[in-house]
GUDOTOR-240251 format. One record per residue: x, y, z of N, C-alpha, C in turn. Coordinates in steps of 0.05 Angstrom, whole numbers, padded with zeros to 5 digits, always signed. Atoms other than C-alpha are relative to their C-alpha. Example, Ala and Ser with C-alpha at 12.3 -4.5 7.8 and 13.67 -1.06 7.14 Angstrom:
2
+00018-00024+00000+00246-00090+00156+00018+00024+00000
-00016-00024-00001+00273-00021+00143-00015+00022+00014
//
This chain:
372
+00023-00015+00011+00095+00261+00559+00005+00005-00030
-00005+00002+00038+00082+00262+00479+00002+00036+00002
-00007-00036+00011+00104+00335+00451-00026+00005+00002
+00026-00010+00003+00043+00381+00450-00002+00004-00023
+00010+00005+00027+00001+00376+00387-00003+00035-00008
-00001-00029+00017+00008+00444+00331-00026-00004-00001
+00028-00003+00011-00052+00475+00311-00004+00024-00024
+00006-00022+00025-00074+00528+00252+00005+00017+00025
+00004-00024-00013-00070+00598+00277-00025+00008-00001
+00027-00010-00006-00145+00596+00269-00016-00034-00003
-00001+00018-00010-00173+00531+00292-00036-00001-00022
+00028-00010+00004-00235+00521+00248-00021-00026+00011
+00019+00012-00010-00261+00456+00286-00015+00016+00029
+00016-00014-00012-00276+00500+00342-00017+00024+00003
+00020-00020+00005-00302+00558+00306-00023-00012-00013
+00026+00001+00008-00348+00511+00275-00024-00006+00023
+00010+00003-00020-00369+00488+00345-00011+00022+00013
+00010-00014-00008-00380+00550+00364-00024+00011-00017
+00030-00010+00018-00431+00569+00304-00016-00015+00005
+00029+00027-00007-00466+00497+00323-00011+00017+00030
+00020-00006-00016-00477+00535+00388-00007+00025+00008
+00019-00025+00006-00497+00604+00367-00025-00007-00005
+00017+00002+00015-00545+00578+00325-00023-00020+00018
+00018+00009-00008-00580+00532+00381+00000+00015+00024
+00006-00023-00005-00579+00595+00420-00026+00014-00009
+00014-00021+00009-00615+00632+00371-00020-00014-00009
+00031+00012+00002-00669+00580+00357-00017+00000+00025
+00011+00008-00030-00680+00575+00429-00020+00032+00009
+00018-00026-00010-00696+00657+00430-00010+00001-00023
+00013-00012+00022-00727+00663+00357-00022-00021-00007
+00029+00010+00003-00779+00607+00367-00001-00017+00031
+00005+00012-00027-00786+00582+00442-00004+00015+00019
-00001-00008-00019-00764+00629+00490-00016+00020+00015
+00011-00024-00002-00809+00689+00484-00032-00007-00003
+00016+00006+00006-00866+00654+00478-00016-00027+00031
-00006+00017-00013-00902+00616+00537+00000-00033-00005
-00005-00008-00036-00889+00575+00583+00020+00018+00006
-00017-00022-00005-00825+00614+00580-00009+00028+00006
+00013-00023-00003-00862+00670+00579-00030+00008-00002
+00035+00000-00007-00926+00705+00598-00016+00000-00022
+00006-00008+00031-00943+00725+00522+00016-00006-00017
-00014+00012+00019-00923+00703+00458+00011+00032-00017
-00016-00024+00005-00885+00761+00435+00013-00008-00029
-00007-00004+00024-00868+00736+00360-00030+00005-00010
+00018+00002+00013-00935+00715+00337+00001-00015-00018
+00000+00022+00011-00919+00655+00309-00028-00006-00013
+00027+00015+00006-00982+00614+00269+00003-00025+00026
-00003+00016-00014-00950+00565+00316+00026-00007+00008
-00031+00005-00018-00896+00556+00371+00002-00028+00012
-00005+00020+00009-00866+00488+00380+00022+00004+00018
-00019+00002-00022-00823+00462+00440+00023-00010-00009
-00033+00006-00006-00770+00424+00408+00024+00022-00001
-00018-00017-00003-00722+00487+00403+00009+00007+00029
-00010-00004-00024-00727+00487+00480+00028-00011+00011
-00033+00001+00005-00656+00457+00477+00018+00023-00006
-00014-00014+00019-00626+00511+00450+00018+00014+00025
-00017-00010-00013-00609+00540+00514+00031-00013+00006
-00023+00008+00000-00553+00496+00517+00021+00004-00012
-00017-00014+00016-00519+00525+00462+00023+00015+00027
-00019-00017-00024-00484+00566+00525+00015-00016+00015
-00013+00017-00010-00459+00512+00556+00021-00012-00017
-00025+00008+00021-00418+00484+00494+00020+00029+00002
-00019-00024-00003-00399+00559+00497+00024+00000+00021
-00014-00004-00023-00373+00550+00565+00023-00026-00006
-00009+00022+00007-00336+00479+00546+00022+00014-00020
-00021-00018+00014-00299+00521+00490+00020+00018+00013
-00015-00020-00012-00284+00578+00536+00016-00007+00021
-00014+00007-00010-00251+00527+00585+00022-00015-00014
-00029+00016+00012-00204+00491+00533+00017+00029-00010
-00018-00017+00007-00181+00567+00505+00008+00014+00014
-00016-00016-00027-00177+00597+00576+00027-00011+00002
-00038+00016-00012-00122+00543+00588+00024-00002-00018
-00015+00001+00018-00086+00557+00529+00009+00031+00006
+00001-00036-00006-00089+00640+00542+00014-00004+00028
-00021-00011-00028-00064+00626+00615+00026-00007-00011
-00029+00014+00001-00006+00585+00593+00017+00013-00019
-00019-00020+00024+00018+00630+00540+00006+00034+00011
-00002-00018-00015+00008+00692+00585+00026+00004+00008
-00014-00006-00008+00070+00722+00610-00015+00006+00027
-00001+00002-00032+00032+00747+00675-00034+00003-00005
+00022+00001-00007-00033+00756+00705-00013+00023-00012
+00002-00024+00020-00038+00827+00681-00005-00006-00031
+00011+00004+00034-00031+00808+00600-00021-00018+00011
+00020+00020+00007-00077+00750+00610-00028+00027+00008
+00015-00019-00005-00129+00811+00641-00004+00013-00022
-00004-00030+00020-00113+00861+00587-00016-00011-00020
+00005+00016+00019-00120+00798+00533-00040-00002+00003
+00034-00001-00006-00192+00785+00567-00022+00019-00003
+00020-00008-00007-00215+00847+00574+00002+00019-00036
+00000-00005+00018-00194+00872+00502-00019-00020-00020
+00019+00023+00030-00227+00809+00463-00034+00002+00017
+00020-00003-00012-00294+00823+00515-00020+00026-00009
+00011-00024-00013-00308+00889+00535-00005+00036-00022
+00005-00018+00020-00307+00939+00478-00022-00005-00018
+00034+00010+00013-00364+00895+00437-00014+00006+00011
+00022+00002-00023-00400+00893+00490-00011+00021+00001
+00007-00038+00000-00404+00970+00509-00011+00011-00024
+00010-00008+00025-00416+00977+00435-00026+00001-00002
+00024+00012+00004-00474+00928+00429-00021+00010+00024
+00018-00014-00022-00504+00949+00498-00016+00030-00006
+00011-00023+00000-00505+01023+00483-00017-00001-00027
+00019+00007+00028-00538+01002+00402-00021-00005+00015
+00028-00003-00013-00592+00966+00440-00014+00006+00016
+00019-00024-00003-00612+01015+00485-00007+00011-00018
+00003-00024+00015-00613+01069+00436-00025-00017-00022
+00020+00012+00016-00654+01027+00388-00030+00002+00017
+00018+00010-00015-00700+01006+00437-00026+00019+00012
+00022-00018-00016-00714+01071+00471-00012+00021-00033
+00010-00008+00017-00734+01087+00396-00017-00020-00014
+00019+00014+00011-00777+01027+00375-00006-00018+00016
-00009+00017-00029-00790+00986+00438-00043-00014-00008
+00040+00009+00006-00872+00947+00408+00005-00018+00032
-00002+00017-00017-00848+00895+00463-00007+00003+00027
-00002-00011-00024-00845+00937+00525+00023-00017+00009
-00023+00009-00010-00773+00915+00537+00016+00014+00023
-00006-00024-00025-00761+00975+00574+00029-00002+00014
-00026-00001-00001-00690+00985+00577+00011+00027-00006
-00002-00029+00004-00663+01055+00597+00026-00003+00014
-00021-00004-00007-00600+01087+00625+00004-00013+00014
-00012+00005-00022-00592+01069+00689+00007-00038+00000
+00000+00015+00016-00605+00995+00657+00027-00014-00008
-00023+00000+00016-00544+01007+00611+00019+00007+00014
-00021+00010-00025-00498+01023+00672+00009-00011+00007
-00002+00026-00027-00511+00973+00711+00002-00024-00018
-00007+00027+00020-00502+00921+00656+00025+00004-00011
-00029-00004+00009-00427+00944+00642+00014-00003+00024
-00014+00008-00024-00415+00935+00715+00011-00034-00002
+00002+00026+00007-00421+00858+00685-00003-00021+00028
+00009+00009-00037-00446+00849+00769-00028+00013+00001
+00037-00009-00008-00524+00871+00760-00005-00022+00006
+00023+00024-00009-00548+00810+00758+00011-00013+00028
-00011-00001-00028-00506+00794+00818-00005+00016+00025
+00009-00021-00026-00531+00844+00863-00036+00009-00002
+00030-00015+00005-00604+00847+00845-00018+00011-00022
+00025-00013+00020-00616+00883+00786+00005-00023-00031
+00007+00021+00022-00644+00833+00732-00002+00013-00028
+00005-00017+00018-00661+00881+00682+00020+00013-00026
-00021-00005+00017-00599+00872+00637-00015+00011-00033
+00005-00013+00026-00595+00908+00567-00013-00016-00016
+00007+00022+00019-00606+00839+00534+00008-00021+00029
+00009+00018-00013-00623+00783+00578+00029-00020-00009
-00021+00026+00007-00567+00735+00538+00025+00009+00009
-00034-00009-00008-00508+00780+00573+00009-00016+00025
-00001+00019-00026-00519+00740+00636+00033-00020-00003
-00018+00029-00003-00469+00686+00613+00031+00011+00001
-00025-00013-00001-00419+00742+00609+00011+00001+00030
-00009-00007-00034-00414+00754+00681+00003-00030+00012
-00009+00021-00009-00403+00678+00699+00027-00007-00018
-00023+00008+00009-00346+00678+00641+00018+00015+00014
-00027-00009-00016-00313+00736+00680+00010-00013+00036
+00000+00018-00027-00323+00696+00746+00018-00019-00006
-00015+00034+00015-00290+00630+00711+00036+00020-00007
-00030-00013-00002-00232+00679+00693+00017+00010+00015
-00009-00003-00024-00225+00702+00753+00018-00020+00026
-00003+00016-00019-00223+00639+00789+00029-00012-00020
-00024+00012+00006-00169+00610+00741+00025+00016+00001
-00018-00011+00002-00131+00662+00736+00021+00008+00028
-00008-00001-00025-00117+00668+00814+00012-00034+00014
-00006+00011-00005-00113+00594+00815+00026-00008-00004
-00017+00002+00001-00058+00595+00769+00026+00021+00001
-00013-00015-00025-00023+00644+00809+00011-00011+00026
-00004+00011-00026-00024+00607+00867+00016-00039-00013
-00007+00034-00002-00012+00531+00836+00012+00005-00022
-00016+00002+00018+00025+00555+00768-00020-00027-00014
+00014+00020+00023+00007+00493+00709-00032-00013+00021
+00021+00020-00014-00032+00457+00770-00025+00018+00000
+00030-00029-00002-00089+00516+00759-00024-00027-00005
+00026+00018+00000-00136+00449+00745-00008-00003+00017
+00002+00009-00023-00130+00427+00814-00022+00021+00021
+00012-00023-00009-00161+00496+00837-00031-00003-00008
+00024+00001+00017-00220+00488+00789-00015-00025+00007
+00014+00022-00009-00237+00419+00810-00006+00007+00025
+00010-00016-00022-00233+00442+00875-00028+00024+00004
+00011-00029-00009-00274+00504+00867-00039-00027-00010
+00014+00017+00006-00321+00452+00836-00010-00020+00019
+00005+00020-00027-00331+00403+00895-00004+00023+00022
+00016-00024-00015-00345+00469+00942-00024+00004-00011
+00025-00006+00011-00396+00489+00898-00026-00017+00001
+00008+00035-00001-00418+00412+00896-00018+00008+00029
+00011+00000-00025-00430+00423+00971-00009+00018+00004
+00015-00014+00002-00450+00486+00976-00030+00011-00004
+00036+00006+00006-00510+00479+00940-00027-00014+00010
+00008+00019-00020-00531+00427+00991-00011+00023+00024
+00009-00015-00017-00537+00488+01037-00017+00026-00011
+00019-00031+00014-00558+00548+00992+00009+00002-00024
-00001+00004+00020-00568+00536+00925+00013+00027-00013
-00004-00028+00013-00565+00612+00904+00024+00000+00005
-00029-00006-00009-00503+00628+00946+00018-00011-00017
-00021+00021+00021-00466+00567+00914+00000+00015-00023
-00014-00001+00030-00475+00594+00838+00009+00029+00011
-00008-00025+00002-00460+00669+00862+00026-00002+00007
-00028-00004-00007-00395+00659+00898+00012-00025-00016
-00013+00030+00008-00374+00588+00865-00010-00003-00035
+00015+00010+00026-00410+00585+00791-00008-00022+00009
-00004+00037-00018-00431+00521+00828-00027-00007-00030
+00013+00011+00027-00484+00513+00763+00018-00010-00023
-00007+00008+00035-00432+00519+00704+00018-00003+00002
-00033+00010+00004-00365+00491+00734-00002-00016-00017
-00008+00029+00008-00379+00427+00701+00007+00008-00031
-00014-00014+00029-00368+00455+00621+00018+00008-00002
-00025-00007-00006-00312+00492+00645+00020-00023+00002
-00018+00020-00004-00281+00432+00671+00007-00013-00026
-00001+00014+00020-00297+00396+00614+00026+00004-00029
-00013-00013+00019-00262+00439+00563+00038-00001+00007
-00030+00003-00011-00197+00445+00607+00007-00021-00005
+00001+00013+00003-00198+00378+00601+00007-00015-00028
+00000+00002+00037-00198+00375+00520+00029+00013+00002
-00023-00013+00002-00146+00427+00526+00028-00022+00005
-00020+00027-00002-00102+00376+00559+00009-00021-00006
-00004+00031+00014-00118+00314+00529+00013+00003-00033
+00005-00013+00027-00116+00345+00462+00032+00008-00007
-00024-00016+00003-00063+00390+00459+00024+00011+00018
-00028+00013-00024-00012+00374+00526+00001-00023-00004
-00005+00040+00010-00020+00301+00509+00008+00004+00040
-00010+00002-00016-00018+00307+00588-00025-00024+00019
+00015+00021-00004-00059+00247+00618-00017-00006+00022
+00010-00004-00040-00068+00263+00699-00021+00020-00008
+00023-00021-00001-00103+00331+00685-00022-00017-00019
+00015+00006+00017-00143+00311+00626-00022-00018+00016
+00024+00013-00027-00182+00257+00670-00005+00007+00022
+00019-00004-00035-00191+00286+00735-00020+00019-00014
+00013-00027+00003-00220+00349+00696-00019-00018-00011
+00025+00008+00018-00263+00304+00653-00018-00010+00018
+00012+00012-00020-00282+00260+00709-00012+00022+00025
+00005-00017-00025-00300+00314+00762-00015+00027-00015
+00013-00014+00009-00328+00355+00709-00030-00015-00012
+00026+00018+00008-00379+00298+00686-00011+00001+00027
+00014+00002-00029-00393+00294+00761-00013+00023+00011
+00011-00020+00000-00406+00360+00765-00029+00007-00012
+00020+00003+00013-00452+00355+00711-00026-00017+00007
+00017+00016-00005-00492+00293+00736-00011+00007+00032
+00015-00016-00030-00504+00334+00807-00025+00021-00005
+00033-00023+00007-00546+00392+00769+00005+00002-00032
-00002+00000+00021-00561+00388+00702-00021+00026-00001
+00023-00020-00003-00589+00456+00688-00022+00000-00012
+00025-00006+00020-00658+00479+00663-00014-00030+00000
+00023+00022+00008-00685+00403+00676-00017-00003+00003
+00023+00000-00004-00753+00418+00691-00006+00004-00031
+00001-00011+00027-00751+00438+00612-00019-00011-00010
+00020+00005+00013-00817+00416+00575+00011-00023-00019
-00004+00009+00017-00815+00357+00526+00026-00020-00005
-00033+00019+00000-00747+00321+00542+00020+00011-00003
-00023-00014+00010-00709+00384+00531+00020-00005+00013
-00020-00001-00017-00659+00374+00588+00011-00026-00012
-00023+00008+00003-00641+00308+00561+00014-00003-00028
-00008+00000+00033-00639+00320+00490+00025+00035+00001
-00032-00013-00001-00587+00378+00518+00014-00006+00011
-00019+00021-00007-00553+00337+00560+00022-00009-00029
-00006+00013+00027-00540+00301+00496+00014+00018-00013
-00012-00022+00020-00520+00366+00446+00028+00001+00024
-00022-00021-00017-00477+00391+00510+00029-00023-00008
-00019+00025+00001-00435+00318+00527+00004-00005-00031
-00006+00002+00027-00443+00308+00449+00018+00012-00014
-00008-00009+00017-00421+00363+00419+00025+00005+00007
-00024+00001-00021-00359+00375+00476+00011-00032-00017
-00005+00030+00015-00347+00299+00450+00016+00002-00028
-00015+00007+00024-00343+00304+00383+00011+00030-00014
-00014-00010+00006-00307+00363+00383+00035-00008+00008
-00031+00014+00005-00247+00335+00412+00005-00018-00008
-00009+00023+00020-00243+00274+00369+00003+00018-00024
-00004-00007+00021-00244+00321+00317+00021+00014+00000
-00034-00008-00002-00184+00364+00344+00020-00013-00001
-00022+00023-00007-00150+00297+00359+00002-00005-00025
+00000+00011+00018-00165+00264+00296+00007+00015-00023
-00005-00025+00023-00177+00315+00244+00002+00026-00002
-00007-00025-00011-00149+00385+00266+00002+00026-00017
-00001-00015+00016-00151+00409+00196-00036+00000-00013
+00020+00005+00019-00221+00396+00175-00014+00019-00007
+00020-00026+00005-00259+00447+00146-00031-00003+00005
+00029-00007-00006-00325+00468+00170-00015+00026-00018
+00014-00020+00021-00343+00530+00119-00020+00015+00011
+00019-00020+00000-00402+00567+00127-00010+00003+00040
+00012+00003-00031-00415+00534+00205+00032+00021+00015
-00022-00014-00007-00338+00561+00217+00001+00026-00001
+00010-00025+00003-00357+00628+00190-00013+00019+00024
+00018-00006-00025-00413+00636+00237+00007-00001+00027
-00021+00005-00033-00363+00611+00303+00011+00031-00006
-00025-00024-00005-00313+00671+00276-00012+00022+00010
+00016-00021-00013-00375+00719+00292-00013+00003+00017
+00013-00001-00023-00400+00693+00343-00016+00015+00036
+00008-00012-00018-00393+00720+00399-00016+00039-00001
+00017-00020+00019-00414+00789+00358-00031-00005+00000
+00033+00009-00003-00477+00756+00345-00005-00007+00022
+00004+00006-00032-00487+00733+00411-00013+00030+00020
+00003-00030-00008-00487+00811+00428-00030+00001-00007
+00020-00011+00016-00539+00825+00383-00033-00005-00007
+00021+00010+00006-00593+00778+00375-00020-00006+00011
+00026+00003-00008-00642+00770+00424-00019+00023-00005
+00023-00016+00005-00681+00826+00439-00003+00019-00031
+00003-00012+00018-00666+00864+00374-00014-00025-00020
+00016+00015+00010-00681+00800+00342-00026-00009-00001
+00027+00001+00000-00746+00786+00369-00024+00022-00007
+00016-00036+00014-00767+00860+00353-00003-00008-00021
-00002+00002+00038-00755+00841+00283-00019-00025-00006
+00010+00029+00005-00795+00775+00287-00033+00006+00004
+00033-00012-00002-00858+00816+00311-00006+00017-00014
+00011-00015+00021-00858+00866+00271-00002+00000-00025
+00001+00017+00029-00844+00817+00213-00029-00010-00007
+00021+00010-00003-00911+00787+00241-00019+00009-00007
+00019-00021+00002-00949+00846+00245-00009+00004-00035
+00010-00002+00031-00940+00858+00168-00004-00021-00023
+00014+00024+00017-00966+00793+00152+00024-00019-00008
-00009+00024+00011-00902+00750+00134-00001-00016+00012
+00003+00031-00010-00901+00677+00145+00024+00004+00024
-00020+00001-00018-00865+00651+00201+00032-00002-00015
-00034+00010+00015-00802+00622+00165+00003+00021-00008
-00009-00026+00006-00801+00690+00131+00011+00016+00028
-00012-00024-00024-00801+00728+00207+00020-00012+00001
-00018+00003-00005-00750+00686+00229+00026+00002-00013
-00028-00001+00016-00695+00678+00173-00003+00030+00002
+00005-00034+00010-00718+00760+00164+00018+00002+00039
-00004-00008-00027-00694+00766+00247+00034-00013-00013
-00032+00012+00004-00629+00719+00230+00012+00012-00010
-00014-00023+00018-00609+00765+00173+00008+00019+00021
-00012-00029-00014-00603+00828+00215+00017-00020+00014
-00027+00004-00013-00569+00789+00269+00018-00007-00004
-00029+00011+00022-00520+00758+00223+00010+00020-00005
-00003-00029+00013-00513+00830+00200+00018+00019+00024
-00003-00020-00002-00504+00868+00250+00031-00017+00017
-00017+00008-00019-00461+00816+00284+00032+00000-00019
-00019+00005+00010-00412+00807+00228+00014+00035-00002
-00019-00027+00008-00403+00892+00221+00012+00005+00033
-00013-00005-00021-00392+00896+00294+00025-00028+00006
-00018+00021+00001-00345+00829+00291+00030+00023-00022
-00026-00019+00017-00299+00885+00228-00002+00025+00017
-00003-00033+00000-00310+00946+00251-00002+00009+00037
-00002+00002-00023-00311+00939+00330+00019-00027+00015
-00011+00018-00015-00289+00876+00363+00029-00009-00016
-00028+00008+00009-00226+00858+00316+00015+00036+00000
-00021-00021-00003-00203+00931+00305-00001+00004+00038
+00000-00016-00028-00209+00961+00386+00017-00025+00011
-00008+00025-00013-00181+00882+00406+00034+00006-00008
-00027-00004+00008-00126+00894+00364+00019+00024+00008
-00012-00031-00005-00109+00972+00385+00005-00004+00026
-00002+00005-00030-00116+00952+00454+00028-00019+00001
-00021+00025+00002-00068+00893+00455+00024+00018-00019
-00023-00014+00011-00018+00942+00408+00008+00019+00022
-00008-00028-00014-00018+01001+00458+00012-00025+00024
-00022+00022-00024+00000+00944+00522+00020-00014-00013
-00040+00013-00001+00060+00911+00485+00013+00025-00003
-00019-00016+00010+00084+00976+00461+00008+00018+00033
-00008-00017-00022+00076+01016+00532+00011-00023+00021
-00016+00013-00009+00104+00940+00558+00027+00001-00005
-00022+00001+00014+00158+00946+00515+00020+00024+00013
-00011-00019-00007+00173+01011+00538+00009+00001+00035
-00003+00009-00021+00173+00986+00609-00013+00024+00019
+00022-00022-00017+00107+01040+00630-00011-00024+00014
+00027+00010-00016+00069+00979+00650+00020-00029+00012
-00013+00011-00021+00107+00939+00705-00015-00033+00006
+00010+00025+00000+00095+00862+00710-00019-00005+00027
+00023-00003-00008+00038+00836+00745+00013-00010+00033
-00005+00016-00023+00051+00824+00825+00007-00031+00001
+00012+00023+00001+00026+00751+00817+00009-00013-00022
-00018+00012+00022+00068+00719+00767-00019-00030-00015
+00020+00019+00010+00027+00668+00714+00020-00028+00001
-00026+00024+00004+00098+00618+00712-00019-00016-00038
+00012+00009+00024+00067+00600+00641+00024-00023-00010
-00014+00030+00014+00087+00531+00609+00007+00002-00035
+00000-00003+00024+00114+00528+00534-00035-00006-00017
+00015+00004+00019+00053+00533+00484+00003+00001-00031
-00017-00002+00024+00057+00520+00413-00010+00020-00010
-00003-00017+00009+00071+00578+00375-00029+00014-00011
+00032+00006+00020+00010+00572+00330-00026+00007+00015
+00034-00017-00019-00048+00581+00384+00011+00018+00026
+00000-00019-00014-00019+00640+00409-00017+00022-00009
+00021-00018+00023-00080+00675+00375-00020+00008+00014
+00019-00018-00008-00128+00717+00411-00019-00004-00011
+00035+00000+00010-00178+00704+00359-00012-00024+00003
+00000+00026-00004-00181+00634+00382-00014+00003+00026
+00017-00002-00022-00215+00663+00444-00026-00011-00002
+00029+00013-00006-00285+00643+00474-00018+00018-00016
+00021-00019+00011-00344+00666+00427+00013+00011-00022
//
C-alpha cells in the first residue's frame, strides 16, 4: 500500500467544492423553488421565473459526497465513538440552535409569506427527527438534509465499531438493503436505510480512500456500489426541463473532478469559491426562507430581479459569515476544549464501543475540514 497522501490543514479544493454547491443550492431556492410548479404561488415575484436553476437541488448531494470522504477521515482519527459524537455534535448542533431560534424570531416578526413557523415548530426541528415522525413543518425546509447526515453518522459510526477500518463494508451493505427495500416500501427504505442518499455517501468514502489511503479494494467497491446505488434512484427525476440529468451530471461531475483535483493538485487555490465552502454550512442555515423574504420584499419596492436576488445573497452571505465567527467556530471550539480537558482529567471515561482508529496524517486532523 503507497503511504497515505498529506494534506493542508485546511483543504481548499474541497472548500471550493463546497461553495460550488452552496451556491447551486441557493439558485435552486432564490429563483426556482418557490415559484410554481414547485410551488402553488410564485412567492418572489420575479418579471420572470426560468427552470434551468431546477438543478440546483443537487447542490446537497455533492454536500453529501463531501460529508462521506470527511466522515472517513473523522472516524479514523477518532480515538472512540464518543469523541467522534462530541466532534459531530460540536461542528453541527450549536449553529443550528442558533440559526433555528433567529428564524423563528424573525419570522414571527415579518412573516409577508405566511411561512408560519412558531414554537412548537422550533422544538420539534432540534429533535433533528420531525420530519421523521410526521411533522413536516421544519423551521427552514433546507434542515431536512441534516437529519439524513445524522443518520449517515450514525450508521458509520456503529459500523465502525463493529468492523473497525472495514466500516465501508457496512455502508455498502446498508446500501444494497436499502437497494431492496425500496422494492417493498419505498418510504420505509429512506427512513430506516437513507435508501435515497447512500449512493453520495458511498461515493465520497470512496475518494477518501483512493485519494488519501492510496488503498485500492475499498476505493472501488465504494465507488462501484455507490454508482449503483445511484443508477437505481436518481432523485428528483421527474424534474422539469432535463434537470435530473443535467444533475446527474453536476453530482458525478463535480464528485469527479474533485478528486482529480485532490489527487493531482491538492494545493490549488480556489479564492473567493473556497471562501464561500469555509461558510458554508452557516449559509446553508440561513438562506432559504429568510432569503426569499428578502427577494419579495425586494420585489414589492420595485427592484429589478437581479437586484432582489444578489440583494437576498448579500444578507445570506452576511448573516452566514457572522454566524460562521461568532457562533459556529467559537461554541465548536469551547466545546471540543471542555471534552479534552475533562478527558484529560479522566471525568469522561472512554466510549464502550471502541473506534480501533487507523493512523491518519497529522494534517487533516482538522475539524474545520468537516461537512458544510
Amino acid at each position: 500500500m503507497n503511504p497515505p497522501r498529506t494534506a493542508s490543514p485546511r483543504s481548499q479544493i474541497i472548500d471550493g467544492f463546497r461553495g460550488l454547491a452552496i451556491l447551486a443550492v441557493l439558485c435552486f431556492h432564490y429563483l426556482y423553488r418557490w415559484a410554481p410548479p414547485r410551488n402553488a404561488s410564485d412567492a418572489y415575484g420575479y418579471d420572470a421565473v426560468h427552470l434551468w436553476p431546477a438543478f440546483g437541488w443537487s447542490g446537497v448531494q455533492l454536500f453529501f459526497i463531501i460529508s462521506g470522504l470527511v466522515i472517513s477521515m473523522t472516524l479514523l482519527s477518532a480515538r472512540d465513538a464518543l469523541e467522534f459524537g462530541v466532534r459531530r455534535f460540536a461542528r453541527l448542533y450549536p449553529a443550528f440552535v442558533v440559526a433555528a431560534a433567529v428564524i423563528t424570531l424573525v419570522l414571527a416578526i415579518h412573516d409577508p409569506l405566511g411561512l408560519k413557523v412558531g414554537l412548537r415548530d422550533y422544538l420539534l426541528t432540534l429533535t433533528l427527527l420531525s420530519n421523521n415522525i410526521g411533522h413536516w413543518n421544519l423551521v427552514d425546509g433546507a434542515f431536512w438534509s441534516l437529519t439524513v447526515e445524522v443518520r449517515f453518522y450514525a450508521y458509520a459510526a456503529l459500523f465502525h465499531a463493529l468492523l473497525g477500518a472495514r466500516f465501508w463494508w457496512g455502508l455498502v451493505a446498508l446500501a444494497a438493503v436499502g437497494a431492496m427495500a425500496r422494492l417493498v416500501h419505498p418510504a420505509a427504505a429512506n427512513l430506516l436505510f437513507i435508501a435515497d442518499w447512500t449512493a453520495p455517501f458511498l461515493l465520497g468514502v470512496g475518494i477518501w480512500f483512493a485519494v488519501f489511503r492510496r488503498e485500492a479494494w475499498p476505493a472501488v467497491v465504494c465507488a462501484v456500489a455507490g454508482l449503483g446505488a445511484y443508477g437505481l434512484h436518481v432523485p428528483h427525476a421527474g424534474e422539469p426541463g432535463g434537470a435530473a440529468l443535467i444533475a446527474s451530471g453536476f453530482v458525478l461531475g463535480g464528485g469527479g473532478l474533485m478528486a482529480l483535483l485532490l489527487w493531482k493538485a491538492p494545493m490549488l487555490p480556489l479564492g473567493p469559491l473556497a471562501w464561500l465552502g469555509r461558510i458554508s454550512y452557516s449559509l446553508y442555515l440561513y438562506h432559504q426562507k429568510l432569503g426569499v423574504t428578502v427577494i419579495h420584499d425586494l420585489k414589492r419596492l420595485g427592484a429589478p430581479d437581479l437586484a432582489a436576488f444578489l440583494g437576498a445573497t448579500g444578507v445570506a452571505v452576511g448573516l452566514g459569515w457572522l454566524s460562521f465567527h461568532l457562533i459556529e467556530g467559537p461554541t465548536q471550539a469551547a466545546i471540543l476544549w471542555l471534552y479534552g480537558r475533562l478527558r484529560r482529567e479522566r471525568r469522561i471515561p472512554a466510549a464502550p464501543l471502541p473506534l480501533l482508529p487507523l493512523p491518519v496524517p497529522i494534517a487533516w486532523r482538522d475539524s474545520a475540514n468537516d461537512p458544510r
